[in-house]
C-alpha positions in Angstrom: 10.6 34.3 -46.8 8.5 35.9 -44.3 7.4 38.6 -47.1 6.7 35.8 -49.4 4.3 34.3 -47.2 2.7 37.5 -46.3 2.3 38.3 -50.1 0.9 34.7 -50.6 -1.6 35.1 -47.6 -3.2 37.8 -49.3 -4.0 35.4 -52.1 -4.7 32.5 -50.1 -7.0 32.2 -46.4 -5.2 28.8 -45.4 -1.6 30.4 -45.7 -3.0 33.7 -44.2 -4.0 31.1 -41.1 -0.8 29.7 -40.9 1.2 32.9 -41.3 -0.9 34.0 -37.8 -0.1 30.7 -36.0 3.8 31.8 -36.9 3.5 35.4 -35.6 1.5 34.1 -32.4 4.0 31.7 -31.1 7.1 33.7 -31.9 5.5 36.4 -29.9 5.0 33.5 -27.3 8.9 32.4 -27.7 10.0 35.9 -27.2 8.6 36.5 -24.3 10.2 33.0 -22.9 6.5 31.9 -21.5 5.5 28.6 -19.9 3.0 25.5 -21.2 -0.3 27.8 -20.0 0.4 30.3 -22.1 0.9 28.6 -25.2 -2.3 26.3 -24.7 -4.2 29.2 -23.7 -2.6 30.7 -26.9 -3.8 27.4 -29.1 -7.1 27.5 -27.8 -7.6 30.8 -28.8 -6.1 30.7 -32.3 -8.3 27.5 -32.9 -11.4 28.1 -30.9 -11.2 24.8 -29.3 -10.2 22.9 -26.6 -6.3 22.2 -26.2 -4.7 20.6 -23.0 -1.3 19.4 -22.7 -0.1 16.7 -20.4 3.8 16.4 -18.8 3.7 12.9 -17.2 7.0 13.4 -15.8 6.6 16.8 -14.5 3.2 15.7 -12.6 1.6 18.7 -15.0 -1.5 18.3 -17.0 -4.1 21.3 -17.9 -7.0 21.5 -19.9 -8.0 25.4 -21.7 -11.2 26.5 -23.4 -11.3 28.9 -26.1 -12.5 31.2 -23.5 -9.2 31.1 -21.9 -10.5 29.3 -19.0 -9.1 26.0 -17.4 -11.5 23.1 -17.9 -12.0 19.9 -15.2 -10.2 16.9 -16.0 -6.9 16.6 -17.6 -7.9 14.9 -21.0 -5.5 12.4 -21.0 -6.9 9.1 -20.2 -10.2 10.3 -22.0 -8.4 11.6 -25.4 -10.4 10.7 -28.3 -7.9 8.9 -31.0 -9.3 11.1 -33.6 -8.0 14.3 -32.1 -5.4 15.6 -33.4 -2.2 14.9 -31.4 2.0 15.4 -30.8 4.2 14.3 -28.1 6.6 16.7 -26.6 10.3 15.7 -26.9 11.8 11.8 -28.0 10.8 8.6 -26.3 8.3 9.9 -23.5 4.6 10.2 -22.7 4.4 14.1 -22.6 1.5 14.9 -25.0 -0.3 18.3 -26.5 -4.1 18.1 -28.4 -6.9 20.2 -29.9 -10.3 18.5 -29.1 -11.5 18.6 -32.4 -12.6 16.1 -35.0 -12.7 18.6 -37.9 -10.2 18.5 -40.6 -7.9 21.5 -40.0 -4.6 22.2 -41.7 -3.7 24.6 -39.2 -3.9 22.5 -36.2 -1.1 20.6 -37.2 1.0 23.8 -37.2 -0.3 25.1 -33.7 0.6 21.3 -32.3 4.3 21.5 -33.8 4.9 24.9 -32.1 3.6 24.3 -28.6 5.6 21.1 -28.5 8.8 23.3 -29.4 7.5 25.9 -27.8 7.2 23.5 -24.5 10.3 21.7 -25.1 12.0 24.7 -25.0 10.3 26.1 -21.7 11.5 22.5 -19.8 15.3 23.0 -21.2 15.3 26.2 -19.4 13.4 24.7 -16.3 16.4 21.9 -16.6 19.4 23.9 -16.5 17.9 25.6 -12.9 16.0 22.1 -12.0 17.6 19.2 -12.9 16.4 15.6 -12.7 15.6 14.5 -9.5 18.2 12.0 -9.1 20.8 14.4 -10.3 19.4 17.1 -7.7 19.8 15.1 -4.7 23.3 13.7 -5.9 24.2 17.2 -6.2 23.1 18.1 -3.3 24.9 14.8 -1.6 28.5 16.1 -3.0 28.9 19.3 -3.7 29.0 22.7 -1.7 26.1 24.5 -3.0 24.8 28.2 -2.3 21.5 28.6 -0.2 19.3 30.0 -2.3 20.6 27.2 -5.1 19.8 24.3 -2.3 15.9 25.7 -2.6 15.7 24.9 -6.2 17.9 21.7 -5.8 14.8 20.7 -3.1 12.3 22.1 -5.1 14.0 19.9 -8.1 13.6 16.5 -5.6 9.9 16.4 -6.8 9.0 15.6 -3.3 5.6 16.6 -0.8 6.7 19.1 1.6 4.0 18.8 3.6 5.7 15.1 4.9 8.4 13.9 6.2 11.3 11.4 4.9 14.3 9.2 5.9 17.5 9.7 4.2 18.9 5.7 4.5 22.4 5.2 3.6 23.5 1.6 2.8 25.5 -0.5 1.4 25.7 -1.8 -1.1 25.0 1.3 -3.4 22.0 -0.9 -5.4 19.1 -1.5 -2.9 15.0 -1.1 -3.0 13.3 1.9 -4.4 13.0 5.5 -3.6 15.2 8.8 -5.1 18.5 7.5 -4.7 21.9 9.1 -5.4 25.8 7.9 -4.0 28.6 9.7 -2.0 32.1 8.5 -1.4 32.4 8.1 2.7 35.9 7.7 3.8 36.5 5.9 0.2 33.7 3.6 0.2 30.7 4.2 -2.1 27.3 4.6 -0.3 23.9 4.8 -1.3 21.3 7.1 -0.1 17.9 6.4 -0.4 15.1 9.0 0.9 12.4 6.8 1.8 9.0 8.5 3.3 8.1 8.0 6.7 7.3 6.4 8.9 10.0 3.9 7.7 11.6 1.0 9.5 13.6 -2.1 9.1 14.3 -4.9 11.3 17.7 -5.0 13.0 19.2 -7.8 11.5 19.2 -7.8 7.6 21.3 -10.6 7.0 24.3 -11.2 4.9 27.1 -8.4 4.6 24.7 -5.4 3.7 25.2 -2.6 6.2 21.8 -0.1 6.5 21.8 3.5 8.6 18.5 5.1 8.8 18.9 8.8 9.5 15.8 10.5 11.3 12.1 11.9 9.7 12.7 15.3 8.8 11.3 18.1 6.3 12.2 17.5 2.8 14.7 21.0 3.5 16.6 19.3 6.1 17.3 15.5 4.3 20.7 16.7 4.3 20.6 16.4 8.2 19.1 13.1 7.7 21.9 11.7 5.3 24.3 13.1 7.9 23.0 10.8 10.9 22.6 7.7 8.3 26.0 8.1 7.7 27.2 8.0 11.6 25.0 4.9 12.1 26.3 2.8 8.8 29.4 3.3 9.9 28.4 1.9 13.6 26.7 -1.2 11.9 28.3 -4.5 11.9 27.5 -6.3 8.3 24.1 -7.8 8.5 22.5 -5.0 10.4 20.3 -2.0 10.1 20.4 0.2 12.7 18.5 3.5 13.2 19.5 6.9 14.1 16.3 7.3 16.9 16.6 4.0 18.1 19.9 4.7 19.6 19.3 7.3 22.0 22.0 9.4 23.2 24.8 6.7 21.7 24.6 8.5 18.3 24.5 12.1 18.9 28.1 11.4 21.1 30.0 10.4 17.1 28.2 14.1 15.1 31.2 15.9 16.0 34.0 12.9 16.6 37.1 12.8 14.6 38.0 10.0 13.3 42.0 10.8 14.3 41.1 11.3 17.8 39.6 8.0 18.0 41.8 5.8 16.4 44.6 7.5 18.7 42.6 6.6 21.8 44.5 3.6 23.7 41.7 1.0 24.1 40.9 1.4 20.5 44.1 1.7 19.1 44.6 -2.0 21.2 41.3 -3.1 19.2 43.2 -1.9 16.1 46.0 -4.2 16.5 44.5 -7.0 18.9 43.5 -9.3 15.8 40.6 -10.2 18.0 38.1 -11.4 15.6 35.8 -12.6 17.7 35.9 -9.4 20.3 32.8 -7.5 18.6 30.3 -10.5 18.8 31.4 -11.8 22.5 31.5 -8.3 24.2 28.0 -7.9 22.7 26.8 -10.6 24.2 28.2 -10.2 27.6 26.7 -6.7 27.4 23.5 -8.4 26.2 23.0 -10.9 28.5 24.9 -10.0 31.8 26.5 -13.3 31.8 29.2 -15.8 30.8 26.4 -18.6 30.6 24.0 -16.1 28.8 26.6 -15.3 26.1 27.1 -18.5 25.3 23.4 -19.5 24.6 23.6 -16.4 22.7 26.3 -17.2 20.5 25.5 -21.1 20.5 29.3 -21.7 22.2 30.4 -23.9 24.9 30.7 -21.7 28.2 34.3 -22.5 28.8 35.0 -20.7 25.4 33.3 -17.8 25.9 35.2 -17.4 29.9 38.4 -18.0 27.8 37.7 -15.5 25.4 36.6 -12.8 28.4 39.8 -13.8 30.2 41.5 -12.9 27.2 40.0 -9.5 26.9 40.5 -8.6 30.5 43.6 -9.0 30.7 44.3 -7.4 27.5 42.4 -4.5 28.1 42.9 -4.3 32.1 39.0 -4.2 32.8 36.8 -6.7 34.4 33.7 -7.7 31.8 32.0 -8.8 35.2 31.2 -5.0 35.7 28.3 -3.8 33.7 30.1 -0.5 33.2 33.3 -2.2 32.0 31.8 -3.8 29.3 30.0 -1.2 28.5 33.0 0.7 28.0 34.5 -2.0 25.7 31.5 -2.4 23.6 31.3 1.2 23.0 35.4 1.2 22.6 34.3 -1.7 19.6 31.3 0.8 17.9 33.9 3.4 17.9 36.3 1.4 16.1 34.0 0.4 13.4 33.0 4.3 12.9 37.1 5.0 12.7 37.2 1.9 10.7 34.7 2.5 8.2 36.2 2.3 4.6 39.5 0.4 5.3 40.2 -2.8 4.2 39.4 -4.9 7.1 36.2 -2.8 8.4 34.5 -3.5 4.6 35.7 -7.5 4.7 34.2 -7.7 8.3 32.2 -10.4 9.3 30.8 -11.5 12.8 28.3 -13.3 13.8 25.0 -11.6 14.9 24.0 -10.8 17.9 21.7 -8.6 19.7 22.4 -5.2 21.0 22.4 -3.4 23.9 19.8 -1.1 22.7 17.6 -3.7 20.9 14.9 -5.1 22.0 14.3 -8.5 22.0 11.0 -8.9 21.3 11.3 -5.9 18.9 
């Protein structure tokens, strides 16, 4: 075929033309070269202007025939009369000569950048996959160092700020690159939000939120890691924050969840059907008082002392010393991290109160 065509160009300037475009861009594909090169490559072949535009891979560029890269991407200025093509099905990915003349090669020179293009982003794809798929990967599998650059690379993120990893549940909430891991059989999402992000303490309902700290885009892994710890402190309803709770959360990074179910005080939490002892020892810890934790939970005060009498007994402390209910609300936050993903931890539902570590008038 090919001889044909160069017999036929001999005869014939317009197949000549073509027959040029051809051996151009298969040079081009050989060479396995990006979108500059094969607009640079355009605008020389036609002697005009050609710019390309990847909406999706935040990459637009406009060449001269000169070779040289021109001001302005050209997109939102194209003239309807230039001739255009998009780049792959069903998106906004666009090539174009800047020309009004009528050209039969131009057509030609469009068809092979967009392959030529296509091709280049298939390559780029099997190394850098979609963002969402990068960060689920890198959620859930065990991945090689220098394979964890090009996953972060792949995020599409600004290294130059900061983000939140926040893991939640349920898996469908608000906007931001979001992916899912299984944690201790439940399915959570995580959300990389930009900082500075916050949420108040108290969401409401049964969602459950764990806002990991700010850190570099390289380290969101780290992030995820602290979200985790925290969602699986939270009572449903609440949101609570990795920096916001001090020293508390650093204690659970390396805790197994064995070695704290076989503690005695929680192990008594495990089978105390107690299903008021999470909101009334918060309270107590809260407020300091009997009186105080019943304002708090809107109770009579007799109830609340019978409840506390209850517990004491129970658990052999007396809630009237700071440092013994202390020690029984952090007993109850290490029995919703052991808990996390059973049964009863995900059907949980108390009634909201304030924490030790909140503030108030926060």
């Amino acid at each position: 075929m090919r001889d044909f065509l160069a017999r036929l160009a001999l005869q014939d300037e317009s197949v000549a033309a073509a027959l040029r475009v051809l051996d151009y861009f298969d040079a081009l594909d050989a060479r396995g070269v990006g979108p500059e090169a094969y607009v640079r490559g355009a605008a020389a072949l036609t002697s005009r202007v050609v710019g390309v535009a990847l909406a999706g891979r935040r990459l637009s560029l406009r060449v001269g025939p000169g070779g040289d890269r021109l001001r302005g991407d050209g997109a939102e200025e194209k003239n309807e009369e230039w001739p255009s093509r998009s780049i792959g099905p069903a998106t906004a990915d666009l090539v174009w000569i800047e020309s009004t003349d009528a050209d039969t090669s131009h057509g030609l020179v469009l068809e092979r950048i967009a392959q030529g293009v296509q091709r280049w982003a298939d390559r780029l794809d099997a190394l850098a996959p979609e963002p969402e798929q990068a960060w689920a990967t890198l959620l859930n599998d065990p991945i090689p160092e220098e394979r964890s650059r090009q996953l972060f690379a792949a995020l599409r993120l600004d290294s130059t700020r900061r983000y939140h990893v926040v893991a939640h549940l349920p898996v469908e909430w608000g906007e931001g690159l979001r992916a899912s891991a299984v944690v201790r059989g439940a399915t959570v999402g995580a959300t990389i939000q930009p900082a500075p992000f916050a949420m108040g303490p108290q969401v409401g309902g049964k969602a459950r939120f764990g806002i990991g700290p700010a850190v570099p885009v390289e380290e969101l892994r780290s992030s995820w890691k602290r979200a985790v710890i925290v969602l699986r402190m939270a009572r449903p309803g609440e949101a609570l924050t990795w920096d916001r709770l001090g020293v508390l959360a650093p204690l659970f990074l390396h805790a197994q969840t064995s070695d704290l179910l076989a503690s005695p005080i929680i192990s008594a939490i495990e089978d105390g059907n107690l299903p008021w002892l999470d909101e009334t020892v918060t309270a107590v810890t809260q407020t300091g008082s009997i009186r105080g934790a019943a304002d708090l939970l809107g109770l009579h005060h007799s109830t609340v002392q019978k409840r506390i009498d209850k517990l004491q007994q129970q658990f052999d402390l007396n809630l009237g010393n700071a440092r013994h209910a202390y020690h029984l609300w952090l007993a109850c936050a290490a029995h919703r991290y052991a808990s996390f993903g059973t049964p009863e931890n995900m059907e949980l539902d108390v009634r909201l109160t304030p924490r030790p570590f909140d503030d108030p008038s926060s």
